[in-house]
C-alpha positions in Angstrom: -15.4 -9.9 -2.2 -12.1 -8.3 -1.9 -10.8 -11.0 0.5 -12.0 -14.1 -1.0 -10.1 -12.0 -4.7 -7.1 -11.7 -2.7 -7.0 -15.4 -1.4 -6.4 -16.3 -4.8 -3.7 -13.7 -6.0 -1.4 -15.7 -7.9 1.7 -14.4 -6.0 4.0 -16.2 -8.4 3.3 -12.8 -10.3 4.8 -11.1 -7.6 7.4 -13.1 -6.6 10.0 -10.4 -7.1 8.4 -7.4 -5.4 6.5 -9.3 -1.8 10.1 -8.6 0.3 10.4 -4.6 -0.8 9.5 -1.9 0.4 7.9 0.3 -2.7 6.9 3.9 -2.5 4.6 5.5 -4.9 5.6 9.7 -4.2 2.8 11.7 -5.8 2.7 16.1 -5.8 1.0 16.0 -2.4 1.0 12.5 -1.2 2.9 8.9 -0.5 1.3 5.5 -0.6 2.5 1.5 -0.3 2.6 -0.3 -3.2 2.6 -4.1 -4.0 2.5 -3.7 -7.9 -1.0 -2.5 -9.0 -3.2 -4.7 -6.9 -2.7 -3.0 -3.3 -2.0 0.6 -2.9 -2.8 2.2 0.4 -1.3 5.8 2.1 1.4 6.4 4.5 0.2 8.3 7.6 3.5 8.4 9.4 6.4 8.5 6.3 9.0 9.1 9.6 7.9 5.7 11.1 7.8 4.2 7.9 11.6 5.2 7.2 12.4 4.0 10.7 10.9 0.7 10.1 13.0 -0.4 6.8 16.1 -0.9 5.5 15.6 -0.1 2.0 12.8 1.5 0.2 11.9 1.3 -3.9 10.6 3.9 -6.0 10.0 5.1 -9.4 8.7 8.3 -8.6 9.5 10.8 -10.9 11.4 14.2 -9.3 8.6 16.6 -7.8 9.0 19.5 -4.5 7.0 16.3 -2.6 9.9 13.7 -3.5 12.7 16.2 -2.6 10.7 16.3 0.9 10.7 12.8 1.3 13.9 11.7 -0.4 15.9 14.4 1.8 14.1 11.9 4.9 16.5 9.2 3.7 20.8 8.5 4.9 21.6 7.1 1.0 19.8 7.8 -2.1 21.3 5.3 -5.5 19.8 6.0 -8.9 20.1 3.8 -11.3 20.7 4.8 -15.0 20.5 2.7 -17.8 20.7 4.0 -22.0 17.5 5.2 -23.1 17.4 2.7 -26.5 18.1 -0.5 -24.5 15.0 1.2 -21.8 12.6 1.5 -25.0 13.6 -2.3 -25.9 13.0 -3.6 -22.2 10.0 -2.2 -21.5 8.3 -2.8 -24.8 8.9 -6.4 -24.1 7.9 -6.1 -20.2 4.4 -4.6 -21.4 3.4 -7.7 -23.4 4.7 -9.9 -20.1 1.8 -11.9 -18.7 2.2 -9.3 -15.3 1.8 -5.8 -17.4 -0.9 -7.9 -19.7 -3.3 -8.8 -16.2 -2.7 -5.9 -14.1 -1.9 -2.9 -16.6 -3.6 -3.8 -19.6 -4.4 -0.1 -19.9 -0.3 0.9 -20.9 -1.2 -0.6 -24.5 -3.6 0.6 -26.7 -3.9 -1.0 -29.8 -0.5 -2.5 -30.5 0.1 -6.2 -30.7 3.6 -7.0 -30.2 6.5 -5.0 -28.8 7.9 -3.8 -32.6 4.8 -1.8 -33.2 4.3 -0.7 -29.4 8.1 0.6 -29.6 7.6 2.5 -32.3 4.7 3.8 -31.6 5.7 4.8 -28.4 9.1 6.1 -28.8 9.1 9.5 -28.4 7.0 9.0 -24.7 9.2 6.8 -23.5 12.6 8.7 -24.3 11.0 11.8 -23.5 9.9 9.9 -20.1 13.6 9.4 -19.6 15.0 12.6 -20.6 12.5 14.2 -18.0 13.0 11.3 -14.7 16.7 11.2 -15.2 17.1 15.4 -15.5 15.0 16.1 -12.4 17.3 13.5 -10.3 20.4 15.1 -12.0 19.3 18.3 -11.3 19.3 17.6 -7.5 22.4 15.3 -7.6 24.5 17.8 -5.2 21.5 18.9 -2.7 20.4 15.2 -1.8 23.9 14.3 -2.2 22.7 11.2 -4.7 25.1 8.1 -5.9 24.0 7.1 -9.8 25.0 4.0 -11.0 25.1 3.4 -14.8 23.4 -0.3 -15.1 26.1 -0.6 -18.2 29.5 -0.1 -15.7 27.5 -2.8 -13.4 27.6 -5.7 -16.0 30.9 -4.0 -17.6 32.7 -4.3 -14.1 30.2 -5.4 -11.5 33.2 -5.5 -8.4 34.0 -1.9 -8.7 30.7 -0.5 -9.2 29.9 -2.5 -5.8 33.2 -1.3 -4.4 31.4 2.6 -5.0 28.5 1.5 -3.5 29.6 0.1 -1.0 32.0 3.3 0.0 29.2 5.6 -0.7 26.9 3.3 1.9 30.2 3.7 4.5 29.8 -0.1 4.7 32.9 -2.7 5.1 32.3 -6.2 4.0 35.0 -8.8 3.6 35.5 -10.6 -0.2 33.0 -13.7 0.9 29.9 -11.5 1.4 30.7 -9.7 -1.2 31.1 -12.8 -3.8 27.5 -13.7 -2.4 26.1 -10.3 -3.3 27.6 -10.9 -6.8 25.9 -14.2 -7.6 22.5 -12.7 -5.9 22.1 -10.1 -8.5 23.2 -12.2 -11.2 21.0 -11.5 -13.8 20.2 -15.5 -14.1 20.0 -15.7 -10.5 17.5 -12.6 -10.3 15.3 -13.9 -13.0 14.6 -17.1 -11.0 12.6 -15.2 -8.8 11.4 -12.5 -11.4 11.0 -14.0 -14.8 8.0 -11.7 -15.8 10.2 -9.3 -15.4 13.6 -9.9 -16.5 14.4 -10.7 -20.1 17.8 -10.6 -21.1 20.7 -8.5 -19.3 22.2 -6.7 -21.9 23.5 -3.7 -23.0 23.8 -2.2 -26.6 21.0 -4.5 -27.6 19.8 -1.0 -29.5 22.7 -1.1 -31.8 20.8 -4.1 -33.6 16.9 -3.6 -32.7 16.5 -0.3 -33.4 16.4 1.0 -37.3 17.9 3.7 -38.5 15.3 6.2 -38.3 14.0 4.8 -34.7 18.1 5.7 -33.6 17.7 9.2 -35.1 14.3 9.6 -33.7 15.6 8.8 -30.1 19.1 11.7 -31.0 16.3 14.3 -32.1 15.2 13.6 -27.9 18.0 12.6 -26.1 21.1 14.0 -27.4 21.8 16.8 -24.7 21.7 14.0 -21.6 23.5 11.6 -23.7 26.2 13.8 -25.0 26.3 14.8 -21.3 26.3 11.3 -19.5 28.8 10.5 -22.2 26.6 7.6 -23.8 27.7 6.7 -27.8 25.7 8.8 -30.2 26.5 6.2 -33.3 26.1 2.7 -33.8 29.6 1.8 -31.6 30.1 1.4 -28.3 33.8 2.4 -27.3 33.6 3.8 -24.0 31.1 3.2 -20.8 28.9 6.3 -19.4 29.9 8.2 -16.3 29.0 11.3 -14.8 30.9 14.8 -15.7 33.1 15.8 -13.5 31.7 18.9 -13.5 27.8 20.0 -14.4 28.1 23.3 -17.0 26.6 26.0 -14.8 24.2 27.1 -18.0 23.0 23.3 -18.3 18.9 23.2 -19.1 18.6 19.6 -17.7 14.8 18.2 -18.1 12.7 17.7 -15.7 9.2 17.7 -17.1 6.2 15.2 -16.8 6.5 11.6 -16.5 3.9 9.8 -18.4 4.2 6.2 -18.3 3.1 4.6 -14.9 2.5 7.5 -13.8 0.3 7.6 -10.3 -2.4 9.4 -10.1 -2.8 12.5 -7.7 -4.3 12.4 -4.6 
């Protein structure tokens, strides 16, 4: 039955995620992934590493990750401010992908306001915990982070870092062809279940009042630290410190949403 089911997969679903190469990193084990249809191990990680060019994952930080990230030449994490993260994926849950293959994310919630709110303090908390454990091994894997707000603030020098970091020279044409690749309305061409809007500080307007304190009660050490507004006005962009504080408690507990099982 499974290849006749299969026949029929309405790729259009998965339109954005066929061409990469996505790793689900579990405590004691590392699989494929094509969304939440095909999942299968990797036997030989080494040969898998050998064979690709870039590799996807959301793994949260674990001993097994740090074993398999190490594997890699260039490791790039992406930021992005936990309010605008609560707003995008409370949309992306009720998005006709998330609704037919991960119906099991919402329980009894029937519209992104109530799931948001209802869900808050998981999904900061999620945050808090996947971008501490990265942080906390920023100088041993020797990882680049990229703040999604400096890419649509000033998306040629963010690539010009990357691009440094990468040790890779290209000339102003290739890179103007990059540029309108991951244009947001180029990108959501191919991936419009999962791409909304593009924005930042969307927060600043969405959220209530007491949602904004609820998410400062959480988050206020990492976004004091990653230098992210704590009111309602945005006046400067995050960036890194220049220096971590050697008595900083970064988080790095469990990650709950999505979260693989264990094998």
């Amino acid at each position: 039955p499974i290849y006749e089911a299969a026949k029929k997969l309405n790729l259009n679903l998965f339109k954005g995620q066929i061409n990469i190469n996505f790793l689900d990193i579990t405590k004691n084990a590392v699989f494929y992934r094509l969304g939440n249809v095909f999942r299968y191990p990797v036997d030989d990680i080494d040969g898998y590493i050998n064979s690709c060019s870039v590799v996807w994952t959301h793994a949260p930080m674990s001993s097994n990750v740090v074993n398999i990230i190490q594997k890699f030449d260039k490791l790039i994490y992406i930021i992005r401010d936990p309010r605008d993260v609560l707003i995008s994926w409370s949309n992306f849950v009720f998005s006709p992908y998330m609704q037919r293959y991960y119906p099991y994310i919402i329980s009894d919630e029937t519209d992104p306001e109530t799931y948001l709110n209802n869900n808050l303090k998981t999904i900061v908390s999620d945050w808090m915990n996947h971008v501490g454990g990265y942080l906390k091994h920023q100088k041993y894997l020797h990882i680049h982070f990229v703040f999604y707000e400096r890419l649509l603030h000033n998306f040629d020098r963010e690539l010009e870092k990357i691009l440094e970091y990468l040790e890779i020279d290209l000339d102003e044409k290739a890179q103007g062809e990059i540029k309108e690749k991951v244009s947001f309305n180029h990108m959501k061409k191919d991936s419009q279940n999962h791409l909304r809007k593009g924005k930042l500080g969307q927060w600043i307007d969405l959220l209530s009042e007491a949602q904004k304190e609820e998410v400062l009660e959480i988050a206020t050490p990492l976004l004091k630290l990653l230098n992210y507004p704590l009111n309602s006005y945005i006046d400067s962009l995050p960036e890194l410190p220049e220096k971590f504080p050697e008595n900083l408690n970064l988080p790095d507990g469990k990650v709950v949403l999505l979260k693989p099982s264990n094998h």
